[in-house]
N, C-alpha and C positions, 0 to 999 in steps of 0.2 A: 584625222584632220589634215595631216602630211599628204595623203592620198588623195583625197577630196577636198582643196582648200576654199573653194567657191563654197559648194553647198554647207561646209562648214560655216562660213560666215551668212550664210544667207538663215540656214539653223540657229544663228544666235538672235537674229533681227525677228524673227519668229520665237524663241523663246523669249526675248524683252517684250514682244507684245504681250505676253497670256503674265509675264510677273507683273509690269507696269499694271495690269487691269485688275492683277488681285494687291497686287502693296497698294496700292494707293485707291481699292475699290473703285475705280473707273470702269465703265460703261463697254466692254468687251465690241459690242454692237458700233462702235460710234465711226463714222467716215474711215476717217486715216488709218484708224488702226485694223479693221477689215481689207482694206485697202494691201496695204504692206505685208500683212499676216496672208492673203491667199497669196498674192503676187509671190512674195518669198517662197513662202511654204512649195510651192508648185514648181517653180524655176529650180529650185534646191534638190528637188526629188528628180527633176527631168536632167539635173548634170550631174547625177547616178552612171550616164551615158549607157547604161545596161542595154540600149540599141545602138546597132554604130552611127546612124542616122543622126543621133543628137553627138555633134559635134560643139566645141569650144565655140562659144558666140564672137563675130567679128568686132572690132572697137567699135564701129558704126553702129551695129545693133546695141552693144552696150548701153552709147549715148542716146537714143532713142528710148529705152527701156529706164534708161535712169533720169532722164529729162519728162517722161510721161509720171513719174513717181513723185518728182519735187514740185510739178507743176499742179499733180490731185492733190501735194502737202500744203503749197501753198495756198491755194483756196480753201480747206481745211481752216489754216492759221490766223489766214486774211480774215475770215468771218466769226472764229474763236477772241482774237483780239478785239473786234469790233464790238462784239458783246461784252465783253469785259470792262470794255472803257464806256458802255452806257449800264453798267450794273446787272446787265443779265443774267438768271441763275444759267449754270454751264454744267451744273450733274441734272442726270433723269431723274424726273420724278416721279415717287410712284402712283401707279394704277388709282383712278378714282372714279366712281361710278357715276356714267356719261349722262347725266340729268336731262339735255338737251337733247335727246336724240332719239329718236322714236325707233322702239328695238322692233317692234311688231310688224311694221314696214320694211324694216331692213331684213326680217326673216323671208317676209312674203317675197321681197323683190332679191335674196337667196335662193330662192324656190324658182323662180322665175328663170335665173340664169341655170341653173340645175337641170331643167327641166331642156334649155336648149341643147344643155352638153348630151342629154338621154338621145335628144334626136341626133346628137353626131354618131352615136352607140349603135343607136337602130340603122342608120344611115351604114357605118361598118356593117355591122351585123347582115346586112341586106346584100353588100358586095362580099364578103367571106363565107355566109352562110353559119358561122358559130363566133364567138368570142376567139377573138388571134390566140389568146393563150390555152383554149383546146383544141384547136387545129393543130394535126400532124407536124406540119410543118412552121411555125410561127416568124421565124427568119421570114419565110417568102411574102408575107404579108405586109412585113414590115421596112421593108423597099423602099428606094426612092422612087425606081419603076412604076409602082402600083401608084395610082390616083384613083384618091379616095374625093376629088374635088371640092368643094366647101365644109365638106361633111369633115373634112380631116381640122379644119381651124376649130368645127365645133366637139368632135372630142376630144380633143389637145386642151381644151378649155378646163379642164377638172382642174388643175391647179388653182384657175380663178375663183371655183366654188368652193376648194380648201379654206384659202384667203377669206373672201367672204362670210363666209359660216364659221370661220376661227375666230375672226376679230368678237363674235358674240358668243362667246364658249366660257368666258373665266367671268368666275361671282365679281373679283376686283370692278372688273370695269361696264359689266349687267349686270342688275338687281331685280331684270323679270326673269325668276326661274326657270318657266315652260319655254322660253324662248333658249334659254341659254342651255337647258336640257337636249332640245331636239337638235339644237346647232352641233353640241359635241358630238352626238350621235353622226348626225349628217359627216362633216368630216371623214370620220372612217370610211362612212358608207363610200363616200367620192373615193375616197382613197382605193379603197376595194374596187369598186367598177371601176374605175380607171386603169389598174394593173392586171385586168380582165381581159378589158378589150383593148387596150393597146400598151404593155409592158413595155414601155422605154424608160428609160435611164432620165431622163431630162425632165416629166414629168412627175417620176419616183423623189427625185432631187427638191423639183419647185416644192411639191406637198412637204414634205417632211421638214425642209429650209424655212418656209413660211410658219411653220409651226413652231419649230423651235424659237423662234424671234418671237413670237406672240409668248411662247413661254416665260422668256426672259422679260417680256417688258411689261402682261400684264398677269403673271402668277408669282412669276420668284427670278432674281435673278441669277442666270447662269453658271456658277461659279469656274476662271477659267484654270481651277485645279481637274475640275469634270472634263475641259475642253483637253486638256494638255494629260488629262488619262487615257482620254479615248485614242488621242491622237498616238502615246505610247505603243497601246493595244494594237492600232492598226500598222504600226512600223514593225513590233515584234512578230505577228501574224507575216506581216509582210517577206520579213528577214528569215520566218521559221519556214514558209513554202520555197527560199532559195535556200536553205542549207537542205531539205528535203531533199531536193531538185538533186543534190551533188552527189546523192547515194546510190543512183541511177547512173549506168552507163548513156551516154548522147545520143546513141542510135535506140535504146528501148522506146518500146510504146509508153510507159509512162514517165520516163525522159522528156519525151516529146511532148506531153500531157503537160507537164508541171513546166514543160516551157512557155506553153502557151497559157496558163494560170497568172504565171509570174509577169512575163513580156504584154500579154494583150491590157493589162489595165496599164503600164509605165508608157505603152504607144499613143494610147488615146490623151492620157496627160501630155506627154512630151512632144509630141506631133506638133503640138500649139507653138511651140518653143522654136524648135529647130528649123519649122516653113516662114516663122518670120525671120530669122536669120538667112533662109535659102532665097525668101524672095528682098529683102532689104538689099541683098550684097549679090544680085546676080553675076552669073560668069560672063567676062568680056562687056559687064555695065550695058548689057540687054536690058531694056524694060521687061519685065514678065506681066506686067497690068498696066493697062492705059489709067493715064492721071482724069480722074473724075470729074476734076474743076468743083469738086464739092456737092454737085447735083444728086449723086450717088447717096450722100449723106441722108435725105429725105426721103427715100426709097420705103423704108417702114410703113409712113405715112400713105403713100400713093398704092402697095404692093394689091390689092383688092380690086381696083380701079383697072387695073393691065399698064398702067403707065407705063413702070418701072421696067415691065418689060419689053419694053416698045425700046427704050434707050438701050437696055443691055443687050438686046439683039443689033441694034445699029448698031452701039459702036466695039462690041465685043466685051462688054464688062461682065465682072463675074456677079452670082448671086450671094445671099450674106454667111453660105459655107464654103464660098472662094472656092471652087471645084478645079478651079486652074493648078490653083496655087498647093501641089503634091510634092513632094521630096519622096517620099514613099507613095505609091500607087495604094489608094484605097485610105491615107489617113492624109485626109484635107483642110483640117481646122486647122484656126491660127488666132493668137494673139491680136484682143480688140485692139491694139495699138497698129496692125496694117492697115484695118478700116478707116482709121483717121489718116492714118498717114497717104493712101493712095486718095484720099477724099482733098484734103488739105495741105500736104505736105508737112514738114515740120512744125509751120504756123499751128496746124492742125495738136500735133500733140504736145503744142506749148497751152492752146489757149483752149480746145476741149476739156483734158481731164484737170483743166483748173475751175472752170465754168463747173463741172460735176462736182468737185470738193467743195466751192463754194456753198450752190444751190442744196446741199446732202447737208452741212453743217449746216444752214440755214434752219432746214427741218428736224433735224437733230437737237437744235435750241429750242425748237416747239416742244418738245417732251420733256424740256429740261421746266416745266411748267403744266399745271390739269390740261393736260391735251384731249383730242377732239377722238370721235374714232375715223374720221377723214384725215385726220394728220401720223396715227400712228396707220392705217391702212397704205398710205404715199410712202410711209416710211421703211415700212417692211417691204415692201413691192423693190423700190429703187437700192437699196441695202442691199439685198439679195442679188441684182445684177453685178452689184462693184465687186461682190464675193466669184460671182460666174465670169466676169470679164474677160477673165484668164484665156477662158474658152469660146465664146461668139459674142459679136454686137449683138445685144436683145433689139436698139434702138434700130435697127436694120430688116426688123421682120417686121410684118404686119399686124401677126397677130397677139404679140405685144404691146404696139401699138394702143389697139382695140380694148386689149385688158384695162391700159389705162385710163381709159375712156370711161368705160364701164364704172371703174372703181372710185372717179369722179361721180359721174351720177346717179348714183345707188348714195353713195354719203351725203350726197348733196338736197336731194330729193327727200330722205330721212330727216338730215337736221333743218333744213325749212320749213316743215310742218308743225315745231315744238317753237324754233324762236319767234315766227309771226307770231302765236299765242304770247309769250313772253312779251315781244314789241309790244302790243296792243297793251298788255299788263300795266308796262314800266310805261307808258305814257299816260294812261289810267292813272298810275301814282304817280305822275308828274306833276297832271292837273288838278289833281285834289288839293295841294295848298294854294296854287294861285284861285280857286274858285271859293275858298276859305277864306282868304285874304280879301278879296271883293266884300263879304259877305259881309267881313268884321266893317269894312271901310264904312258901308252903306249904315250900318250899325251906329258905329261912331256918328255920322251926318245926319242920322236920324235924331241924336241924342244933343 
């Protein structure tokens, strides 16, 4: 702790999360505490310093870093209060089976987006000639060089059909069998063709991330002794490939081996950390990115259209991997808080990630009640982001974006088909006593 006194305390705010969520059975999943728990967790492991690159963060980074923290709490709190003081329940509740919502549709229009991600596959498959993960060489395909042109948005897409085909997988919240059979199947299936034909990290992440949340909210919850084992597991893994590491002399080949084991996964973390400290605090108060005016912000929305790219070639802006913004050549990411910050300025990271904690506790109250599978679908989607944050704007891409489109009108489209029936119903038995009531009248005036 002597040695390490940051990541020591950043360590404790990280383990009060995972006891607070088992002493007092609290919802592991919920805004703030996701929130806090990757943000620490990640910072914590990246002032390791185990690269010299990640240096001590400047007080200025600090205060931006810990001003983007209180201002996600405070929206969190703002809307926790809120509901409290109108009686709202404020724990999940569990899984109940969606009566209103037509599964057999939501499978078909599963099938549907499924079947476009196949054409991004064949669309690969057609510029590679095989599956990237049996080519020779798999790195070369998976390039920024190489354009794969639209065909790359659509099989990037598999994450979406995990989504999709998950939320209809667990008996709790489907009670058509054949539907919920073929969904879990499907799932893998995506999972599989996905790490096929295009084995990335970010894809591997969404599926498995998306899953696990559906586990916890409609099969069992999560317990975060399981969270805080795994997390054990993968520190002493971690700690047994550096002492490994120390029985090699520096120049051996697998010296250098177990250096690159150890160092390439802490860069890809830590990278995020140290370019927003290199670009917040430039040398000589350089700008290193032109201020957005906030236009940049919308970018996601437009990126399909060429808009976006019409302004960032005028006026020099970056795209949503900041490719300017290096400290190390070759490791480019950084901290969604510089995407606010070059968009907005400060304003930006007061009244963004309070807007997010808000809007997240909002929808976290709909669960706290028989929810919809369009409000736990929003749920899991947006959750999952404030867990990645660490690492890029999702709101920055397009075909994020898109996702969330989609995942509106597939839910949308489903549950309008069962409540117009319902409408029709409940107005049905509205008017049956007023047409009773006439009946008796006339009754009465006859007698």
């Amino acid at each position: 702790m002597s040695e390490y006194p940051v990541s020591s305390a950043l360590f404790l705010v990280v383990i009060f999360c995972l006891f607070q969520s088992w002493w007092f059975k609290k919802d592991f999943f919920s805004p703030l505490n996701v929130y806090c728990f990757t943000q620490c967790i990640t910072l914590a492991i990246s002032y390791f310093q185990i690269d010299r690159a990640m240096t001590d963060f400047h007080l200025y980074t600090w205060g931006v870093w810990l001003f983007g923290m209180l201002s996600f709490a405070g929206g969190c709190i703002v809307a926790r209060l809120y509901a409290k003081s109108k009686a709202i329940p404020v724990q999940v509740h569990p899984a109940v089976c969606a009566n209103q919502y037509n599964w057999t549709y939501h499978l078909l229009l599963s099938f549907a987006v499924f079947l476009v991600f196949l054409v991004g596959v064949y669309g690969l498959y057609q510029k590679v000639g095989d599956l990237i993960i049996f080519t020779q060489n798999p790195a070369k395909w998976m390039t920024k060089y190489v354009d794969y042109g639209y065909y790359s948005l659509l099989f990037n897409s598999g994450p979406l059909c995990v989504l999709l085909f998950g939320v209809a997988s667990f008996k709790k919240f489907n009670n058509v069998a054949w539907v919920r059979h073929v969904s879990f199947v499907m799932v893998f299936v995506t999972i599989v063709v996905n790490l096929l034909a295009y084995p990335n990290r970010t894809s591997l992440f969404f599926n498995v991330g998306f899953f696990l949340i559906f586990i916890n909210y409609l099969y069992k919850r999560i317990s975060p002794i399981i969270i805080a084992s795994l997390l054990v597991f993968a520190i002493i893994a971690f700690i047994s490939i550096g002492s490994i590491r120390d029985q090699y002399g520096g120049g051996s080949v697998e010296g250098k081996a177990l250096d690159v084991v150890v160092e390439l996964p802490y860069k890809y973390l830590a990278n995020n950390y140290w370019n927003l400290d290199y670009v917040l605090n430039p040398m000589n108060d350089q700008e290193i990115h032109p201020h957005t005016y906030g236009i940049d912000f919308f970018s996601g929305l437009f990126e399909y259209a060429k808009l976006t790219t019409s302004f960032r070639n005028s006026f020099r802006w970056d795209n949503a991997f900041n490719d300017r913004i290096q400290k190390v050549q070759g490791f480019n990411t950084v901290n969604y808080l510089w995407d606010v910050y070059k968009d907005f300025h400060l304003f930006g990271v007061m009244l963004l990630p309070f807007l997010c904690g808000l809007g997240l506790t909002v929808l976290h109250l709909r669960l706290c009640r028989p929810f919809t599978p369009r409000q736990i679908l929003m749920y899991t989607y947006f959750i999952y982001f404030v867990g990645w944050w660490f690492f890029t704007s999702g709101y920055k891409q397009g075909i994020y974006c898109i996702w969330g489109m989609v995942i509106f009108v597939v839910s949308t489209i489903c549950t309008e088909q069962r409540c117009v029936q319902d409408d029709k119903s409940e107005k049905a038995s509205l008017a049956e006593p007023v047409v009773l009531d006439k009946v008796n009248k006339q009754e009465e005036a006859q007698a």
